[in-house]
Structures are given as C-alpha cells and as structure tokens.
C-alpha positions, 0 to 999 in steps of 0.5 A: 498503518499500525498491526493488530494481531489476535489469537483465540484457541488451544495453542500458546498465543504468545509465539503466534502474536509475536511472529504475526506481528513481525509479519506486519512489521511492512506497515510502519510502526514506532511502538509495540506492545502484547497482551496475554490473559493466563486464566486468571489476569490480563498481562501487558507488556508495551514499549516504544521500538520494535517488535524485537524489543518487545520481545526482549521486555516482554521475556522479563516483564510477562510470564509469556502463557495463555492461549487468548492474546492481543498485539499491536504495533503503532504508528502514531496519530496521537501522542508521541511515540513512547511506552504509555501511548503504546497500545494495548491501553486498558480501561480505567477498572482494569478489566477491559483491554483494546488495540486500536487502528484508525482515528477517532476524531471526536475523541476531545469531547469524550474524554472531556465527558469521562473526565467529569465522570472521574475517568483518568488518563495515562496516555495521550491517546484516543484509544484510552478514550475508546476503552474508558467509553467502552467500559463507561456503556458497560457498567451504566447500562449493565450491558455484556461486552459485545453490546457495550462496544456496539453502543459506543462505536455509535457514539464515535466519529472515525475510522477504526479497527479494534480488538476488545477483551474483557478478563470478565467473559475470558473466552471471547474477544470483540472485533470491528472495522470501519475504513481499516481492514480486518480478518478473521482466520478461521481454524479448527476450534481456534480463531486468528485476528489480524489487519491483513492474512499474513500473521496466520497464513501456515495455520489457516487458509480460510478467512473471513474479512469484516466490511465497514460497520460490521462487528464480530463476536469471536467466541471458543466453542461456539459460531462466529457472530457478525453484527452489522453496528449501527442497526444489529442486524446478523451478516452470514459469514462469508469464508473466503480461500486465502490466495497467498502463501508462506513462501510469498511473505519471506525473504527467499534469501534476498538481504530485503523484500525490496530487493526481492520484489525488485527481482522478481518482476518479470515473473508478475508482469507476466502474471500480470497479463497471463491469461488477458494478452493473445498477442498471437491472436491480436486480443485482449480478454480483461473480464472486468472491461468485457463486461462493461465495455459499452461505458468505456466506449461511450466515456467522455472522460476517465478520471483516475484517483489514486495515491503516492507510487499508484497516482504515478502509474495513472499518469503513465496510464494518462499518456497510454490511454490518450495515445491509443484510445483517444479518450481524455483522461485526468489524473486526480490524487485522491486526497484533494480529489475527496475535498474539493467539489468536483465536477463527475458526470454519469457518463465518466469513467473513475479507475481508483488505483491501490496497491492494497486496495484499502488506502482510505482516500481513496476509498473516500473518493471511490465513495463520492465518485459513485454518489456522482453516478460515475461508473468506477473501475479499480486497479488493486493488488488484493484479493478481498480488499476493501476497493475490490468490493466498492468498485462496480468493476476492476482487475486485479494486478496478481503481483503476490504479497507485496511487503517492503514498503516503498513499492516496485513491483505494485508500479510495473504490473500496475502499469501492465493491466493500465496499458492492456486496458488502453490497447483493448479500449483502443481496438474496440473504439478503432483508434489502432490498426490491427498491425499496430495492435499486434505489434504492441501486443508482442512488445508486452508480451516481451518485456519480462525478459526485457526486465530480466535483461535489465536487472542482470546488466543493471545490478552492478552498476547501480551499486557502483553509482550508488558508492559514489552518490550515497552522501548526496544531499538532493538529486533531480531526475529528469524524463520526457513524455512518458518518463516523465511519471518514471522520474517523479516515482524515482525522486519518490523511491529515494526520498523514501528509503534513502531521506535524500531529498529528491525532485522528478521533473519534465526535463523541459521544464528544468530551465523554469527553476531547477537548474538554479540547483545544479552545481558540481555536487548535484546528481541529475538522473536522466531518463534518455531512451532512443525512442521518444524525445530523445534529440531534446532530452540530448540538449536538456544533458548539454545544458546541465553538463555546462553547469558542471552537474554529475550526470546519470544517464538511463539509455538505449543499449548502444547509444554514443550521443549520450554516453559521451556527456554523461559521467554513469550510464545504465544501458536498457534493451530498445522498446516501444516509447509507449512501454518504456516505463516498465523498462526504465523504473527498474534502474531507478529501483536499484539505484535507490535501493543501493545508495539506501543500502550504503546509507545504513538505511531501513530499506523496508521499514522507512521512517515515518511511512506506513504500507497501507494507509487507512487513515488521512 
C-alpha cells in the first residue's frame, strides 16, 4: 500500500519520480503528490487523483527542476482522500519534508503533545505528526537530521516506510523501514529510493533493500550509511543484482497487465518447476525442502498462514498435501491466525504464502509462529523480500513481476511449488507408488500447454458470457473437492475488479442458504470437470436449472451430460482431479476480467485494494 519514489544525483529528479511513481500505480493509491528541492526551497506540489493529475498540476504549480525529489502515492489510513492529506506533508517551520507508508498508531498522543508545544496541523493525518516530532527532536536537542529522525522513530508505535528531507542539509535524504519495504538503487554517483526496484530498474540493477528497524543516510558524494535504529549500531550494506527487468514491467501490447499475466501463465508455470520437476527420472529436487526433509517427514501438522488470493491456494495445498503425503494440513488466514492464541508445536510445520512476500500479516505470524518453535517454510514471488528473509526455508514461485492487482499468475505457479511439494513429501514418506508418482509427475509437466489450450479456446467465449452477465448484480460459483478453493478465488476475482458481488461455495452446500438467491437473473458459475465429484456436481446443476438460474458451466472437453443443462459452457482439456486447478482458474480469470472490461472498470487499478499490503 501507497508508493514512495526518491531520486538523489546529477539528473533532473522530476521525470525519474514521476515515471517511478506511475510504475507503483499497481499498489493502490487515491492521492499523489512530489516534492523537488531546486537548490534553494522545497517545492510541493499534491492532489487528490492520480499521478496523471499530478503531473497535469504540477506542470503549472512547480517549476519541475532540481535534481533531489520525493514522491508518493497514497492510499488512505487517516483522513480522507483530499489534496491536504496527500503527502509530501512539511513540517511546521517549513524546513522538513516527509513521505510516509505505514501507520503510526500512537499518533493521537504525539499530536496531543505538539499541540500543547504550539505545533499546528493541515491534515488529519499521522504523517504531519511524524514530521512535526521529527523537527520538535531536532531544535530541542540540536541534533543533524539523521539523528533527530532515529530519535523519534524510537518514540513511535507502527509500521513505517519514510523518505525525510531537510532543505537545511540539501545533499541528503533519511530513509527507514519497519514492517514496508524499501530499497535503495544504487548507481553511479546517484542514488534511487523506492517501495519495490521497479521505479529504477533501466537505470541501476544494483539495490540494496532495508530490514526492519534499519535506517539509512542517503548522501551525494559519499558512502551510503545504514543504522540499525534502536541501538545505532552500522550494518554493512548488502548489494544485491536485481532480478527483473524493464520488458517485465510493461504491457508488451496487452490492453492490461492482467490480461498479460493472464497469458502469460503457461510460460511461469514451467519456470515454476523448471529445474525442481524430473518426470522422466520420477524426482523432484526442491533445495529448501532437500535441506529439511527430516522436519517435513516427522511433521504431525502443517499449518499454512496466508492472506486473500494465496489462503486460496493453501487450501487447494490442504487437499494436495493430504491426498498424497498424508499429513494433516489447516489452513489459517493470517490475520486471525496473529490474534488468537494458537496452539504450535515445535514439531509442526508453518508455510506462510505471499505473492510479494511483505504482507505485514502475515509477517506478524511467520514472527509468532517461530516464537512458538515452529519450523516455517515460505511460498513467495520476490527475490529479497521481507518473508524470504524470516522463514528458515522456502522456494520461490519465479512467476516474474506481478503488477495487476487482482492476482492470476501468482495463484497458479503458487499452487505448482505447493503440489511439487506434496508429490516430494509424499514419495519420501512412501505414501505414492512410484507409477503413480511418475504419472503425476508427466501430468505437471503438461499443463502448460494445457493452460495454453485453454487460453486459445476460452478467450472468445468468455467475452461472449462476459456481454451477456456485465450488469449482473451477484453471481455464485460452485465447485467440489478441489474446485472448491477454485470457486471461492473466481467469486474473489469478480468482486475485485468488477464490484459484482460474488460468493464461491462448496456446491454441496448451495441447498443449506444460497439457493434462496437463485432466480432467473442469478448467474451461477459451476466448476464441473469429468474427474472428481462430477455425477453430484451434475445433480447440484439439476437442482438450480429447476429454479431457473442461468448456468455457466467449466467442463471437461466432450462432456454431453452438462452441456445439455447448462445455458454457457467453456470446454477445458481432461486432467488429473489433483491438478485441476491449475486448469479450471484460467476461465474464472478471463470471465472476470472480460465483464470488467465491459463494465468500464479499472481492471489493474480496483478501487479500494492495494497490491501488497504492509499494514492491517
């Protein structure tokens, strides 16, 4: 949530913030704003929108030179979504100017205590409460500006990411992080500030990412300096090589980055287990299980933690593991999991799943789960983040940059390290035959042209259904056994991008409430593959077609018995039940996606959400 972008060299900052900040659009934002310092005064220029109306003011308000700049998009916590709460926020002397990510949540007492200092306030924010402490340290200890913010970030409660500039010291800018990400780009004789490496990737592949109570002093002309916060102690800085590129992060002529990641799944999927799956040789080689084997062997449980689209693909994982290595698995959402007081054991296994790998619940709950004495195992997409670096062990899904933020191809490739992880617990325990291993094994490895099939024969149609259901007010989805998860994350992919209000439900349990709802203007999708519960999903259709709902059926290619009751069908290529989902989602994908697109909707950009996020 929120983007903060930061340039310190010898080029002109305003064209390197603004185009950073339109690459961090993906996070969710309502408001945008920048800050310039032209040698001799700080220039702010802020509104409400997006970064286009940025730029459009900001072309009339600011005189757009300097080459030391700050900028930020928000998305609000406190106060609404206006020009005055949008950040940069200066302090009250004017000297001091901050952009913020996170929540401080002691906030009300600090302002309280400025205010009887006879500090004022603009915004409603906890920002302008920050900057104002900030200075406040400054002038009563006479301290330099790395100093004054280390002091006050000691006296606050919260989670923060902050760029600081003081037009006092001009050729520096504080940095610091605790529970968002930051990094640090560094290039020659210029530095790049931004929430992910995305803002700086075709100037610099060389970054360097802060940990949790670290600080850094971002200087011209002289060594980068990070401080750990709370004792001062120096941290070597640790420069790592950039692992995505420009061609990654664009469009590459797809309308949306959805549509794009949409597509470009059967490509990740195999990156997904390139290298880990030998089906020829019946192995699997997973180094972050390799190494620990023995704790997943001797496991009594494994309890997968994880948040929105990626608690979906821990429960298709619950289904995988259980089937075929025979362990019990429950599957917590990370939120309530952090707040409750659960029962771990030393002897269990946690995998924490995340798409960005900084989803500060679960975070939280990675943290809590290693105070239990749990062994944790993560599931992420980014190189260097935040989960990668607080689990003993993980894999990496490497499904590239992943920048709409409704996500597809995170949930596949999730769910492809997530079953190449049950099929290798399940041979080392001896609970497959190695026929059926190898069997499972080939079936993998062919659903990328599987996907592929599905994405050539489904796109039409979807678009077609898509006409048809755009103005629908609710939809249901219904699926069984493993597209049960499928359905709940199809319901989640409309809602998101459409604001269709959508439920997913076990198909079994549509006659326990929901078929209260069924009328002749409810679309009901059903995920109804040949393998699995198909003669019961058969009889789920039978009893909705007599209520007169408007089927929209997910079938095996060739199916007659669902065809003949169902008003849409969209044919997918036969599979295994186990690996079904990797097959089934793609539909849901592009039947969301499409009746966005006809609703006028923004379909990376939905209201409200933000990509990753790094505050509950």
């Amino acid at each position: 949530m929120c983007g903060i972008v930061g340039y310190i060299g010898h080029r002109e900052a305003y064209p390197i913030v603004i185009k950073g900040l339109k690459r961090l659009e993906y996070r969710g934002y309502d408001s945008a704003g920048i800050m310039l310092y032209d040698g001799t005064d700080i220039k702010v220029s802020k509104t409400k929108g997006k970064v286009s109306d940025l730029e459009e003011l900001s072309s009339s308000e600011i005189i757009p030179s300097g080459t030391i700049g700050i900028g930020h998009t928000r998305w609000a916590t406190h106060g609404i979504p206006n020009d005055v709460n949008s950040h940069p926020h200066e302090s009250n002397s004017g000297n001091l100017c901050i952009i913020h990510n996170g929540i401080i949540e002691n906030y009300a007492p600090l302002k309280k205590e400025l205010e009887q200092r006879r500090y004022t306030f603009k915004s409603d924010t906890d920002t302008e409460v920050l900057i104002n402490l900030i200075e406040e340290v400054q002038k009563k200890h006479q301290l330099k500006l790395g100093k004054a913010v280390q002091v006050a970030l000691n006296q606050v409660v919260g989670a923060y990411a902050i760029c600081v500039f003081d037009k006092n010291k001009p050729n520096e800018i504080i940095v610091a992080r605790l529970g968002s990400p930051l990094a640090i780009g560094v290039g020659e004789k210029e530095y790049f500030i931004a929430s992910d490496a995305s803002p700086f990737i075709e100037y610099t592949s060389n970054a360097i990412y802060l940990e949790d109570e670290e600080m850094a002093i971002v200087r011209l002309h002289k060594p980068l300096k990070i401080r750990k916060i709370k004792d001062d102690t120096l941290v070597a800085p640790y420069i790592q090589e950039l692992q995505m590129n420009l061609e990654q992060i664009e469009k590459g002529g797809y309308d949306h980055f959805m549509l794009k990641e949409i597509y470009e799944q059967p490509n990740v999927i195999k990156d997904t287990f390139r290298g880990r799956l030998h089906a020829n040789e019946g192995l699997i080689q997973m180094a972050g299980v390799e190494d620990n084997l023995d704790k997943f062997i001797n496991a009594k449980r494994i309890l997968i933690i994880a948040c929105g689209t990626s608690w979906h693909a821990g429960l298709v994982a619950e289904y995988v593991i259980e089937e075929f290595a025979r362990i019990p698995v429950e599957v917590e959402y990370a939120s309530e999991f952090r707040y409750r007081n659960p029962i771990i054991n030393s002897n269990d296994i946690v995998i924490a799943i995340s798409q960005s790998g900084e989803t500060a619940d679960t975070l939280a709950a990675i943290k809590l789960a290693k105070e239990k004495g749990a062994f944790v195992f993560g599931v992420c997409n980014v190189v260097g983040s935040s989960i990668s670096r607080e689990t003993h062990a993980g894999a990496y899904t490497h499904a590239g940059p992943e920048i709409g933020v409704a996500s597809t191809k995170a949930f596949t490739t999730q769910i492809t390290v997530l079953t190449m992880l049950a099929l290798r617990l399940a041979k080392a325990k001896g609970t497959i035959s190695n026929s059926d291993l190898h069997l499972y094994l080939q079936e993998l490895e062919a659903i990328p042209e599987k996907v592929t099939e599905v994405l050539t024969s489904s796109d039409v149609i979807a678009k077609e259904i898509a006409v048809i259901y755009k103005d629908a007010p609710n939809c249901l989805y219904l699926g069984r056994g493993y597209n049960f998860p499928v359905a709940l994350e199809g319901a989640l992919k409309l809602k998101e991008i459409s604001y269709i209000h959508a439920e997913g439900y076990p198909a079994a349990e549509m006659k326990h409430g929901p078929i209260a709802l069924i009328d002749e203007k409810m679309p009901i999708v059903v995920i109804a593959p040949k393998q699995g519960h198909y003669d019961k999903v058969v009889s789920n259709i039978q009893e909705i077609k007599a209520r007169s709902g408007k089927i929209i059926a997910i079938v095996t290619k060739g199916d007659t018995q669902v065809k003949a009751l169902a008003d849409h069908v969209i044919e997918i290529p036969e599979t295994s039940d186990a690996l079904s989902p990797l097959i089934t989602t793609i539909p849901l994908q592009l039947l969301s996606y499409y009746i966005a697109v006809n609703r006028g909707c923004n379909v990376d950009q939905p209201r409200n959400l933000a990509k990753s996020v790094t505050v509950e």
